[in-house]
TORFI-134506 format. One line per field, with one value per residue: x, y, z of N, C-alpha, C, CB in turn. Coordinates in steps of 0.2 Angstrom, whole numbers, m for minus. Glycine has a CB too. Layout:
n.east = X|... .
n.north = Y|... .
n.up = Z|... .
ca.east = X|... .
ca.north = Y|... .
ca.up = Z|... .
c.east = X|... .
c.north = Y|... .
c.up = Z|... .
cb.east = X|... .
cb.north = Y|... .
cb.up = Z|... .
***
This chain:
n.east = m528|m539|m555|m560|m556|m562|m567|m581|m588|m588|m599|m608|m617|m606|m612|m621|m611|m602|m612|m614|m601|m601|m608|m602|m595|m581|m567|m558|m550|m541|m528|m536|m551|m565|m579|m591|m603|m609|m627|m630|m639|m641|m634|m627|m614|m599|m584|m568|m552|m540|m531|m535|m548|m558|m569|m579|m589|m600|m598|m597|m600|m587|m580|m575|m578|m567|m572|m570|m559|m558|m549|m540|m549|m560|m579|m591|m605|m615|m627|m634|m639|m647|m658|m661|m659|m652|m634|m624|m614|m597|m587|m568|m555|m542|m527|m522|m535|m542|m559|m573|m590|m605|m622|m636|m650|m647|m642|m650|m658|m652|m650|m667|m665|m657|m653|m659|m648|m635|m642|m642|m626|m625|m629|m626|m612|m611|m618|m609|m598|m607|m606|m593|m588|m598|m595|m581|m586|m589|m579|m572|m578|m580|m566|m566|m572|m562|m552|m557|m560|m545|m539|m547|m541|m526|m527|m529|m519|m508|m516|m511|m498|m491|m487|m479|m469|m463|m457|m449|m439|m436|m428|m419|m412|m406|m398|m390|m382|m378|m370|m356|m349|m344|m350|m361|m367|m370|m378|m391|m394|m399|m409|m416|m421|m428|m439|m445|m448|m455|m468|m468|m471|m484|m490|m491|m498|m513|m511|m513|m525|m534|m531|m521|m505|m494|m480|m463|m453|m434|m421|m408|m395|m395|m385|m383|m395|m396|m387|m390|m402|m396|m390|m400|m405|m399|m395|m409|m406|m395|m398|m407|m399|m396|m387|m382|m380|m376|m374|m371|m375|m369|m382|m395|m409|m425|m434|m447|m437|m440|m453|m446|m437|m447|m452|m439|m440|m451|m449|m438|m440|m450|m443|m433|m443|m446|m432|m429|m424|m413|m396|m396|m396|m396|m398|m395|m396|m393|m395|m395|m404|m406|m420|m424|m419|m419|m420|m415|m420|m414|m415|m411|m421|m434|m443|m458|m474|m484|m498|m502|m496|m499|m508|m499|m497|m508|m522|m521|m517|m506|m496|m489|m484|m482|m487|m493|m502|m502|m501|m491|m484|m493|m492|m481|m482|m489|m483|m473|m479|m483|m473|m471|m465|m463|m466|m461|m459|m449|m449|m445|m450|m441|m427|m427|m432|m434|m436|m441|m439|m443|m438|m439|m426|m419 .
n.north = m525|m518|m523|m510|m502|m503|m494|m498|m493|m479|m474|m474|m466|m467|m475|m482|m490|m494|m505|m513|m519|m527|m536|m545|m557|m564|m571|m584|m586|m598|m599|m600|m605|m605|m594|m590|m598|m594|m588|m597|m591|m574|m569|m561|m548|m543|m539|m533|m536|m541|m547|m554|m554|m564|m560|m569|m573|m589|m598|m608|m625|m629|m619|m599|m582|m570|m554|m545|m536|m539|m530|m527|m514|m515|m520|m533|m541|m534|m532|m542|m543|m529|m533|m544|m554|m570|m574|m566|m569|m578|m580|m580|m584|m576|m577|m579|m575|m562|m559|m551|m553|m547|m549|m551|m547|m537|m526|m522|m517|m508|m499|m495|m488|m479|m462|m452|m446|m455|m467|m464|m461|m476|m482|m473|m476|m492|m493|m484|m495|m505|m499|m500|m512|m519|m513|m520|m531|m534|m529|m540|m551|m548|m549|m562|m566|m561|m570|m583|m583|m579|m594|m600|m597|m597|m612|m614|m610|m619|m629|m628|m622|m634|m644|m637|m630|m643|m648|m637|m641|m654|m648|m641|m649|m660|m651|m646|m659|m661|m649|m648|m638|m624|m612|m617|m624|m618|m610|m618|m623|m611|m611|m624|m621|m609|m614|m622|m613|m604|m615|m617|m607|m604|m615|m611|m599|m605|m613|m604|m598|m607|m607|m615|m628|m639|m643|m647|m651|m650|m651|m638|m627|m610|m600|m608|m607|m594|m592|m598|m594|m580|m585|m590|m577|m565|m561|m553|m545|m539|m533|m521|m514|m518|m520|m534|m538|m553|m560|m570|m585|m601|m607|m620|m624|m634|m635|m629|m627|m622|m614|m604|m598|m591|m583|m574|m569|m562|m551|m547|m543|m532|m521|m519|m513|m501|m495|m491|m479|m475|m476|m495|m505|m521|m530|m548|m555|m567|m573|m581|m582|m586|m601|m597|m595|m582|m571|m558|m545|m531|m514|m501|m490|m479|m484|m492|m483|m475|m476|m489|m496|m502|m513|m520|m534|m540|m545|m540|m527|m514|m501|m487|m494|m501|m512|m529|m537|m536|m547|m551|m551|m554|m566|m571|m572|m580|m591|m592|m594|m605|m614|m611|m601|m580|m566|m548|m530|m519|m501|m483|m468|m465|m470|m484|m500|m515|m531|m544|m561|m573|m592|m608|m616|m631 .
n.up = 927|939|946|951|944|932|914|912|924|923|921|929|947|960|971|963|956|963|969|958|957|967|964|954|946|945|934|925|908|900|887|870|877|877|879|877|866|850|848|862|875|881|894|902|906|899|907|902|910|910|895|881|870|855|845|835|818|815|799|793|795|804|802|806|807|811|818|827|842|859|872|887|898|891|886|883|874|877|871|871|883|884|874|875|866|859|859|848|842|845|856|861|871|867|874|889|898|910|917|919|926|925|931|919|924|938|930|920|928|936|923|922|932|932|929|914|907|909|903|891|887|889|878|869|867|865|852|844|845|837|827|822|822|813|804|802|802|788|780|782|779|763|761|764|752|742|744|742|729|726|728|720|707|710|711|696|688|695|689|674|675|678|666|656|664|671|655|652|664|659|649|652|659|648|641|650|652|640|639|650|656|667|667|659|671|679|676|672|685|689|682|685|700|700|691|700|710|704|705|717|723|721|724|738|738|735|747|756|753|759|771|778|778|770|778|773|782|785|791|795|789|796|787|777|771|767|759|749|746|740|729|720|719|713|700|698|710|707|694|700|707|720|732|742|757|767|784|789|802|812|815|816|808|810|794|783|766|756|758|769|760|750|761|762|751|748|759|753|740|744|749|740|731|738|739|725|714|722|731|736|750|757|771|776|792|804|822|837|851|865|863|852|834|825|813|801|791|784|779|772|764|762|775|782|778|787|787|784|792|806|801|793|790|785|772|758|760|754|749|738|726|711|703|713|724|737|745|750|762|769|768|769|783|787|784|793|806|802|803|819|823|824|816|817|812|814|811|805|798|784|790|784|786|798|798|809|810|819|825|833|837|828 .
ca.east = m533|m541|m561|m565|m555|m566|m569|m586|m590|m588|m604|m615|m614|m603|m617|m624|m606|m604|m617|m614|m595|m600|m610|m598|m590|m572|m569|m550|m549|m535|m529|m538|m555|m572|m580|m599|m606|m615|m633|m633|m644|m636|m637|m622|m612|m592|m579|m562|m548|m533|m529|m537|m554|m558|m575|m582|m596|m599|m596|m598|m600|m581|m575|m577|m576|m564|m575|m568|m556|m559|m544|m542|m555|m567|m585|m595|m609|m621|m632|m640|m640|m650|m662|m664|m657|m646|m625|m623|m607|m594|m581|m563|m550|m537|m523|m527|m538|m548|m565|m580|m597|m611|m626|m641|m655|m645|m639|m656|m663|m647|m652|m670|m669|m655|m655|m657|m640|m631|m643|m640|m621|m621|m632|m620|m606|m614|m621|m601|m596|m607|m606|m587|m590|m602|m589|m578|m587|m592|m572|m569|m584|m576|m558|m564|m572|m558|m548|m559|m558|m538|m539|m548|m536|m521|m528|m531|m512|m505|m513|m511|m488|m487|m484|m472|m464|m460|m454|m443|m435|m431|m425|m411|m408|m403|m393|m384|m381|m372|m365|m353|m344|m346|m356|m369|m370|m373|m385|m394|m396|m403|m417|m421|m421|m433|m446|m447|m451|m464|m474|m469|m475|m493|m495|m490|m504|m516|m511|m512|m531|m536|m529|m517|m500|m490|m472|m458|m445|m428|m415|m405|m393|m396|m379|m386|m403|m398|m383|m396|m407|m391|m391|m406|m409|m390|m399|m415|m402|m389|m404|m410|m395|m397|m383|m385|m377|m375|m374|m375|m373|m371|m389|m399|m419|m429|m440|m447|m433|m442|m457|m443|m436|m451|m452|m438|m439|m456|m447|m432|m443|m454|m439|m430|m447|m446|m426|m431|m420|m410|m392|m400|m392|m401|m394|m401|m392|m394|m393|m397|m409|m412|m420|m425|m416|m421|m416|m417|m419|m412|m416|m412|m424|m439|m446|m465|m480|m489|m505|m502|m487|m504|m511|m495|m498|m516|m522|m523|m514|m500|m495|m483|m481|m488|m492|m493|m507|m503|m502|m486|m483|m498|m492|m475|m484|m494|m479|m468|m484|m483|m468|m469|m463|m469|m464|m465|m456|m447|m447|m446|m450|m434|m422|m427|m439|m430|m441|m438|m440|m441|m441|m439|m421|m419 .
ca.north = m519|m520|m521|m506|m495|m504|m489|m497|m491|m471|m471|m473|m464|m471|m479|m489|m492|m499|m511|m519|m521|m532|m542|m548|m561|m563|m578|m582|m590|m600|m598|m602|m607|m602|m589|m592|m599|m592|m594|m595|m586|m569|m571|m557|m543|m544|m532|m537|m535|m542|m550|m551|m560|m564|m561|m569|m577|m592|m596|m614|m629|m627|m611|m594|m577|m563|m548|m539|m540|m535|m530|m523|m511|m514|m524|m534|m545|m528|m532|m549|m541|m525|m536|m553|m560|m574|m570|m565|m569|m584|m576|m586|m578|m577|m578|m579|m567|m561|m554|m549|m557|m543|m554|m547|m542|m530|m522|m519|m513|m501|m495|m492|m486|m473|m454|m453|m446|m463|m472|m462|m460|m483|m482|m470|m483|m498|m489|m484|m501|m510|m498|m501|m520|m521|m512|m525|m537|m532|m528|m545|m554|m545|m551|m569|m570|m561|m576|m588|m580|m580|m600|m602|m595|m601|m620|m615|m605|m624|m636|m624|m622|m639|m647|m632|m631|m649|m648|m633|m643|m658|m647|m640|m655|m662|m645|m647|m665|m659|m644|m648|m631|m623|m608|m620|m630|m612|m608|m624|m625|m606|m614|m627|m620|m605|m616|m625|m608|m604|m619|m618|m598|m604|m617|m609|m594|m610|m615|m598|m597|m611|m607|m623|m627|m645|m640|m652|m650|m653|m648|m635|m620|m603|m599|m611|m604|m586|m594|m601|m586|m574|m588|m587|m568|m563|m558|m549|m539|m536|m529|m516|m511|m515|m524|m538|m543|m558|m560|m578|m590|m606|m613|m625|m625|m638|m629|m630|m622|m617|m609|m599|m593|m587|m579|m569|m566|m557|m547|m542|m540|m527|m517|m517|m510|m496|m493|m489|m473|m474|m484|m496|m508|m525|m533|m554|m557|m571|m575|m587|m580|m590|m606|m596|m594|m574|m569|m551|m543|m526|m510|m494|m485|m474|m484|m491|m479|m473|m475|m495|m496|m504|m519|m522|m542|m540|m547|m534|m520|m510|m492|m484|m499|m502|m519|m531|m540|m533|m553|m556|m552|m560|m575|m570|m571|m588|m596|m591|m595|m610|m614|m612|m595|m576|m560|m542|m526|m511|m495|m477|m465|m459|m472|m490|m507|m521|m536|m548|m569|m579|m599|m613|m619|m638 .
ca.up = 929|946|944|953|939|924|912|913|929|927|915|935|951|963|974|960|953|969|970|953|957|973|961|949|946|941|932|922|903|899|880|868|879|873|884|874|859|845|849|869|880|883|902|908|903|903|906|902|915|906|892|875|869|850|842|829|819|810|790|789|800|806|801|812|804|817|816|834|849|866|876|893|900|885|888|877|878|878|866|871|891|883|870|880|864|860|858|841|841|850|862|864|876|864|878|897|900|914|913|925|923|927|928|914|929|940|925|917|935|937|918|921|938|935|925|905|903|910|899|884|887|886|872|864|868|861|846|841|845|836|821|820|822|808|796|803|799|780|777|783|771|757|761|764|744|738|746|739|720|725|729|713|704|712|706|689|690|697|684|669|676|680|659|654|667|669|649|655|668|656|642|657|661|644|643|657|652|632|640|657|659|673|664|658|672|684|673|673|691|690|679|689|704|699|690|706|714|703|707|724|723|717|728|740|737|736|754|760|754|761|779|779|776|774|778|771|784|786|797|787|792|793|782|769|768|765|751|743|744|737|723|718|717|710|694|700|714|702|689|702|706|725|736|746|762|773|790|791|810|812|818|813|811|807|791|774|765|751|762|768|754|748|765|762|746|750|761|751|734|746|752|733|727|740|738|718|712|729|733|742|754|761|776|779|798|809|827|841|855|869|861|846|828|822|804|801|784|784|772|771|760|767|779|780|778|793|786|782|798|809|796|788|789|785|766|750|761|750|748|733|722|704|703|717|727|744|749|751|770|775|765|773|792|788|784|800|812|802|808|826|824|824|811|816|809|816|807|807|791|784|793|783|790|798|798|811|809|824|821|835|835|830 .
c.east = m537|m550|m564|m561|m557|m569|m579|m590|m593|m595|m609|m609|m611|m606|m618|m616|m603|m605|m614|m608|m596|m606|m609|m595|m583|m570|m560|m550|m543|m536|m534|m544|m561|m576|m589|m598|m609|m622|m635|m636|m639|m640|m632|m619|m605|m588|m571|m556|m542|m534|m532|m545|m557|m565|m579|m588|m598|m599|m598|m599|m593|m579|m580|m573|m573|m567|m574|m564|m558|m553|m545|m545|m561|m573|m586|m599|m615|m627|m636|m643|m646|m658|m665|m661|m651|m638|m625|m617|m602|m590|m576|m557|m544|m528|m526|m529|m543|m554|m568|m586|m601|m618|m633|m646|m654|m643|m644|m660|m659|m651|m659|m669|m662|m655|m653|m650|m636|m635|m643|m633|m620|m622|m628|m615|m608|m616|m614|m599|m599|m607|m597|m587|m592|m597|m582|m578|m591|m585|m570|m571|m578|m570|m559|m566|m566|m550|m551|m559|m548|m535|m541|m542|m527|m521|m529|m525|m507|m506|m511|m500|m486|m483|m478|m469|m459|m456|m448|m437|m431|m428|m418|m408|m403|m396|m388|m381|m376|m366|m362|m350|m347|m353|m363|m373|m374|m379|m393|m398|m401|m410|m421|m423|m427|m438|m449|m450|m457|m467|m474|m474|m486|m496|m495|m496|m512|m515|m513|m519|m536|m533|m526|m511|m495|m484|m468|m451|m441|m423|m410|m399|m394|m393|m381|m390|m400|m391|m386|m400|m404|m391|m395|m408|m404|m393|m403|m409|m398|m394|m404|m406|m393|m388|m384|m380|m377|m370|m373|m372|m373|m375|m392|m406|m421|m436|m441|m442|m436|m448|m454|m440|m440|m451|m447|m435|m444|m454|m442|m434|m447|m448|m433|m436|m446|m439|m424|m428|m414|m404|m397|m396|m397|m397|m399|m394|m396|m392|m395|m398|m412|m414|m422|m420|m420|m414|m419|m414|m420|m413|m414|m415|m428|m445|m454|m472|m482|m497|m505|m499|m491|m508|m505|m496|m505|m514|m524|m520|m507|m503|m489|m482|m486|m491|m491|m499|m509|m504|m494|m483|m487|m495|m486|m473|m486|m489|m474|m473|m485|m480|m467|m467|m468|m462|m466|m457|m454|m445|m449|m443|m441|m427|m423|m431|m429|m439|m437|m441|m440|m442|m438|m431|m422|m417 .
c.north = m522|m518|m515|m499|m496|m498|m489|m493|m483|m471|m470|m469|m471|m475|m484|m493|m498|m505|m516|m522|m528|m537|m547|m551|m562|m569|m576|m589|m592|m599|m601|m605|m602|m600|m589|m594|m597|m594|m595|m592|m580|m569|m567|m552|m547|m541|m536|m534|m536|m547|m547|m556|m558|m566|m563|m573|m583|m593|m602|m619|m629|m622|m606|m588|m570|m557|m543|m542|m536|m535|m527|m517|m509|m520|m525|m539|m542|m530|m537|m546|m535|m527|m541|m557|m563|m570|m571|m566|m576|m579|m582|m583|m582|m578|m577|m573|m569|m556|m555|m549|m553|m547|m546|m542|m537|m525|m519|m515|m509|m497|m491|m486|m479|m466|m457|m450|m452|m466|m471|m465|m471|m484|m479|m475|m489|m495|m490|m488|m506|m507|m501|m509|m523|m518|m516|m531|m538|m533|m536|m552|m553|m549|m560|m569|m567|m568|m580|m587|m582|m590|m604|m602|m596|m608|m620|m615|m613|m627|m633|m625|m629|m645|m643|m630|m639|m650|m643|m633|m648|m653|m643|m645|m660|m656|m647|m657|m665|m653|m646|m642|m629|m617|m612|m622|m625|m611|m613|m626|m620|m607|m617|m624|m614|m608|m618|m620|m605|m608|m617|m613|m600|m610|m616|m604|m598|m611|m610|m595|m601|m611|m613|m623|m634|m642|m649|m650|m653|m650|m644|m629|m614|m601|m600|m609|m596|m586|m594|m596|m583|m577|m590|m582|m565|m559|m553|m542|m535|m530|m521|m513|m511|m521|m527|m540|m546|m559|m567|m580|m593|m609|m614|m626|m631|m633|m631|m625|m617|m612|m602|m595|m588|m581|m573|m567|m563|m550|m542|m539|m531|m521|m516|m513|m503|m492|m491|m481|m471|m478|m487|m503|m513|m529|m541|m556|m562|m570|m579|m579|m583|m599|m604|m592|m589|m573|m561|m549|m533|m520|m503|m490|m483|m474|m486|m485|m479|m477|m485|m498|m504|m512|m521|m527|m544|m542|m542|m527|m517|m505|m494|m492|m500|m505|m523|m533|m538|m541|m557|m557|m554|m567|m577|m575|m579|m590|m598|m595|m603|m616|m616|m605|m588|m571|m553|m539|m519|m509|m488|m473|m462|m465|m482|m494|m511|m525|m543|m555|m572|m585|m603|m615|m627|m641 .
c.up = 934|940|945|947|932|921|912|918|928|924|924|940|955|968|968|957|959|970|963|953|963|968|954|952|942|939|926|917|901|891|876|870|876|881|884|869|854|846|856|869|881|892|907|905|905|904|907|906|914|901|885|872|860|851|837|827|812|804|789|795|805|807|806|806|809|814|824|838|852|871|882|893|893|890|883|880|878|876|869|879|888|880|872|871|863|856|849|838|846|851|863|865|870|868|886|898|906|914|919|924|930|926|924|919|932|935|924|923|934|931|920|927|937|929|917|903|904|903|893|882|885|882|868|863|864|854|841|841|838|828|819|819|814|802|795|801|789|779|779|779|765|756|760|756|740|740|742|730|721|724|722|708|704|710|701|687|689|691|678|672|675|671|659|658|669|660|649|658|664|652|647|657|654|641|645|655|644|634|647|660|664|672|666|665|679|681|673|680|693|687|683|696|704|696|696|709|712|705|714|726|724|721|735|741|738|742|757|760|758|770|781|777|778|772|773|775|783|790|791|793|789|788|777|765|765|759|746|741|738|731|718|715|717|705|697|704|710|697|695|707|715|728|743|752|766|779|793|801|809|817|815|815|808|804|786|772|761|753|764|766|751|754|764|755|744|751|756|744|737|745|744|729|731|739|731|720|718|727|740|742|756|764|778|786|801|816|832|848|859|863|854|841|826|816|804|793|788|779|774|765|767|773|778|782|785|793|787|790|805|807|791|785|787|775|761|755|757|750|743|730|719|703|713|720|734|750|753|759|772|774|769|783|793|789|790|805|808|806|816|829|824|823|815|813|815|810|807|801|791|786|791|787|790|802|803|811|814|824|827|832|834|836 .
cb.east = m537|m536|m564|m567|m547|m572|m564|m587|m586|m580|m607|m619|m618|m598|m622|m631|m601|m608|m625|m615|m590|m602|m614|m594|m593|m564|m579|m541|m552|m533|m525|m534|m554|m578|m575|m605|m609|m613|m631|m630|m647|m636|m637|m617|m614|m589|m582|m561|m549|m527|m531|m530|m563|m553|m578|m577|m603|m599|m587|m592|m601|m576|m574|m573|m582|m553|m584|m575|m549|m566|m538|m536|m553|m565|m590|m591|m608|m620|m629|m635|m631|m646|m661|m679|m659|m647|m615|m624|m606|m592|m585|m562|m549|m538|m518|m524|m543|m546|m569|m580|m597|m611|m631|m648|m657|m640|m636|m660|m664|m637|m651|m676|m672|m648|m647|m663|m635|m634|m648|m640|m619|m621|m639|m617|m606|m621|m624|m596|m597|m613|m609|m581|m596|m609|m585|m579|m593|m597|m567|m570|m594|m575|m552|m568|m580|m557|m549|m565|m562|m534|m542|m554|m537|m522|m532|m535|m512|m507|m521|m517|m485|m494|m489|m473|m467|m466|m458|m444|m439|m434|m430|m411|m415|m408|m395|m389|m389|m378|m368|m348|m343|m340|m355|m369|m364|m368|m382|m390|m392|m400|m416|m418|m416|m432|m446|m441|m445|m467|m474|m464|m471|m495|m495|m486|m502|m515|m506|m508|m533|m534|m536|m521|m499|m492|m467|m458|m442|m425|m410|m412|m385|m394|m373|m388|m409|m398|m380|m402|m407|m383|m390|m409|m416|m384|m404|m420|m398|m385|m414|m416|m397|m406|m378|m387|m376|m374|m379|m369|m376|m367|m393|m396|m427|m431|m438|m454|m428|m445|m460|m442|m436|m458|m452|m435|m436|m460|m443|m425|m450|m457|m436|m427|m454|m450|m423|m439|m424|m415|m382|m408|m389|m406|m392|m403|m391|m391|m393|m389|m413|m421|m423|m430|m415|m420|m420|m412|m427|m409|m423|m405|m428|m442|m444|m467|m485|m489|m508|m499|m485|m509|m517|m490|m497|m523|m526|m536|m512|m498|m492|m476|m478|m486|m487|m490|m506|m512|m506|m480|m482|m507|m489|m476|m492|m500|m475|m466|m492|m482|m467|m462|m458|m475|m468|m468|m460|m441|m449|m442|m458|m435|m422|m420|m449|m422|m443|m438|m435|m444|m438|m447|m415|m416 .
cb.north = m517|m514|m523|m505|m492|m510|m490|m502|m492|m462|m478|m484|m461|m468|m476|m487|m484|m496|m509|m519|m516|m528|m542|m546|m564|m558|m580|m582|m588|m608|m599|m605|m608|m610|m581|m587|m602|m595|m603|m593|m590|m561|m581|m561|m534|m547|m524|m536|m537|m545|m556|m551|m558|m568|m559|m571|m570|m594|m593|m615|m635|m630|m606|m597|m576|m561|m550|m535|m542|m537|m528|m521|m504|m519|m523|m535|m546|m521|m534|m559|m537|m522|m537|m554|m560|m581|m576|m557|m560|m592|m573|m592|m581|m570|m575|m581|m564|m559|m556|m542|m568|m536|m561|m554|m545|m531|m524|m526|m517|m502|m499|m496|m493|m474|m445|m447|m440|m469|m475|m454|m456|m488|m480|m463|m485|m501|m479|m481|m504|m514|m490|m497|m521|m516|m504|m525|m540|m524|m522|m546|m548|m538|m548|m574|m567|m552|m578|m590|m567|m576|m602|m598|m591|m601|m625|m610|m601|m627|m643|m615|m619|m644|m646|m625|m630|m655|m647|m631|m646|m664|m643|m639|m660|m663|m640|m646|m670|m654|m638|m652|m624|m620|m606|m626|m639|m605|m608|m628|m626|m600|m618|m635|m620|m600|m620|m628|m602|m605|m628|m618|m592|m607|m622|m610|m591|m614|m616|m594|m596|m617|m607|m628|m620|m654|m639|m652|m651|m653|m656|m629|m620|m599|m603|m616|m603|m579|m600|m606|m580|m574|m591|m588|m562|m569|m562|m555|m541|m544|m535|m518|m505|m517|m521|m542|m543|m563|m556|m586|m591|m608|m612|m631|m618|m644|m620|m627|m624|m620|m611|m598|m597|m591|m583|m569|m569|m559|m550|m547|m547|m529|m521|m524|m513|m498|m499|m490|m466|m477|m482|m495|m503|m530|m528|m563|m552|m576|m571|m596|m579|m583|m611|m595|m600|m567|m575|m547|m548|m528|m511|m492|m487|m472|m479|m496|m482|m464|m471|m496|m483|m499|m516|m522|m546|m531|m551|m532|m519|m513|m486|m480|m506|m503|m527|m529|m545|m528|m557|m553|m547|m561|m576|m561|m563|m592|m595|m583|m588|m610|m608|m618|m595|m576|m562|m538|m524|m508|m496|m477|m457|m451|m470|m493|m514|m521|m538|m545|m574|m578|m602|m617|m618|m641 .
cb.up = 923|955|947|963|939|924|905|913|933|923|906|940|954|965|976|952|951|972|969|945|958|983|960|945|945|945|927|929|900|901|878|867|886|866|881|874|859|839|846|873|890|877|905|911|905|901|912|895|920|910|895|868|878|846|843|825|818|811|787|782|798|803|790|821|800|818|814|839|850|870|875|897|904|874|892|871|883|875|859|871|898|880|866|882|861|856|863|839|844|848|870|860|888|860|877|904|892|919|905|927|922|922|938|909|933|944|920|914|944|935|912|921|946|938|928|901|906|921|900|885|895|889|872|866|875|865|848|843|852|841|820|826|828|809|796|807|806|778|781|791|769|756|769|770|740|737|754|744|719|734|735|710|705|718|708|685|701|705|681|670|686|685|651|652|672|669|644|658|674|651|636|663|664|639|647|668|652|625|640|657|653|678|655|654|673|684|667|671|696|688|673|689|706|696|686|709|715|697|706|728|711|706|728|738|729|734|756|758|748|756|784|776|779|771|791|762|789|780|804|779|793|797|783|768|777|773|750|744|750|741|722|721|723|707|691|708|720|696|688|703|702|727|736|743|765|769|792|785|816|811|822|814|808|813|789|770|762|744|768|770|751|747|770|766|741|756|767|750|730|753|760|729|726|746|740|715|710|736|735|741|758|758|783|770|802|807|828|842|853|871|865|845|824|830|794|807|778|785|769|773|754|764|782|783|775|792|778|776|805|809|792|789|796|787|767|748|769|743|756|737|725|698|695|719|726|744|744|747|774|773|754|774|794|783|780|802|814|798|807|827|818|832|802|825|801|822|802|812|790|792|800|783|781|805|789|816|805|830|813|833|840|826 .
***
């Protein structure tokens, strides 16, 4: 976006609109760069020209709480240029972004010195912003304590599985050690291999409250990964009547297996809950992309909600389903951006979700 077509502008005549353009500045934040601090002098306005800029506010010595973004032709910054006081807020150009630094003093001269409707009309503007912000930042409080009540619970969850489960595991293990047949010894691996997925599941849920995540790679193939999957949830799919197909490739990621597992056994539990009284069909495909490995989970049921379609990956969002937490595609999204990778979905009501995987080839 060129400066002189900043939405800021239409609010003055084209004289004063004029003047504050020829006294800006245009300034270009590399990713990730911090744009102000919490606590500065508010000493400018900003108006954003490309990119995207994250605002949040702090929670503890380290952490930082996202309570708004500013993309192209938004501003922000009003507040401290209008009051004289400090940024309420730290600003950090979430990718490169360009923005336009209105210094505090001309502004405040433009404002006195031109008609009560301009100064109404920015005051209305700021007013809506800062109420949407504020419900922003209340819905974002609330999600962080019910995080930190999830993390409690999660480590009560872990030491409480960890005895019976281990006694689970031996008493397969002795099993499979009296019984050799092939039955038993299928069976036996379906044991161990799903206790394993509970703990992983709960520490997993643990990690995920705590914003953190240690991988345990390996270099693996696709193919294997979604074998194992199939062998794993044979039961489960078979139960609910759904049918599964594999698409496998042969490429190789360097991943936690069992992270991705879970990963798509988020996906595929979602899409067998929405496929309920339907035949319902799931496709897990591979393919190589340039230098990245993409898995695609497939469905034909009814497609995601409208209302949800915008926050899918957000924490506690779910529609139509009984139980469930509404965490599993966030848990889903952390793991992939763990990764190196990045999760979105196409869909369209009526015509099934495909969920797409992107992951960093080894």
């Amino acid at each position: 976006m060129e400066l002189s077509s900043h939405p800021f502008f239409t609010f003055f005549d084209l004289n004063i609109a004029d003047g504050l353009r020829q006294g800006a500045t245009v300034k270009t934040f590399p990713p990730l760069s911090i744009i102000f601090e919490e606590g500065q002098q508010s000493d400018c306005l900003y108006l954003v020209l490309s990119g995207k800029v994250e605002l949040c506010k702090r929670t503890g010595q380290k952490n930082h709480l996202t309570i708004a973004f500013a993309g192209e032709g938004d501003f922000f910054g009003e507040l401290g240029v209008l009051d004289g006081s400090a940024r309420s807020t730290r600003a950090v150009a979430v990718e490169e972004t360009i923005v336009a630094q209105l210094a505090r003093q001309p502004v405040l001269s433009v404002l006195r010195a031109t008609s009560g409707k301009t100064v109404i009309d920015v005051f209305n503007r700021t007013i809506q912003h800062l109420r949407a912000t504020d419900e922003q930042y209340v819905a974002a409080v609330v999600r962080k304590e019910k995080m930190t009540l999830v993390g409690e619970m999660a480590n009560s969850i872990i030491h409480d599985l960890r005895n019976p489960c281990h006694g689970v595991l031996m008493a397969g293990t002795v099993i499979g050690d009296l019984h050799p047949d092939d039955r038993t010894q299928h069976c036996c691996r379906i044991i161990r291999g799903q206790v394993q997925r509970m703990v992983s599941m709960a520490e997993e849920l643990l990690e995920f409250s705590r914003g953190t995540y240690q991988l345990r790679r390996e270099q693996t193939e696709l193919a294997a990964l979604m074998e194992r999957f199939a062998f794993l949830n044979q039961d489960y799919l078979k139960h609910n009547k759904i049918t599964l197909e594999l698409r496998p490739v042969g490429i190789s990621i360097n991943a936690d297996v069992n992270k991705l597992l879970r990963v798509l056994q988020n996906l595929v539990y979602n899409a067998a809950d929405a496929l309920k009284d339907r035949a319902g069909k799931i496709t897990i495909s591979g393919r190589l992309d340039g230098n990245e490995a993409e898995i695609c989970v497939r469905d034909n049921g009814p497609g995601i909600p409208d209302d949800i379609k915008d926050r899918l990956f957000e924490p506690f969002v779910t529609s139509g389903k009984n139980g469930g937490t509404g965490l599993g595609l966030a848990i889903a999204k952390s793991i992939v951006e763990a990764h190196g990778g990045r999760i979105f979905c196409e869909s369209k009501r009526g015509r099934g979700a495909t969920f797409h995987l992107r992951l960093p080839t080894a």
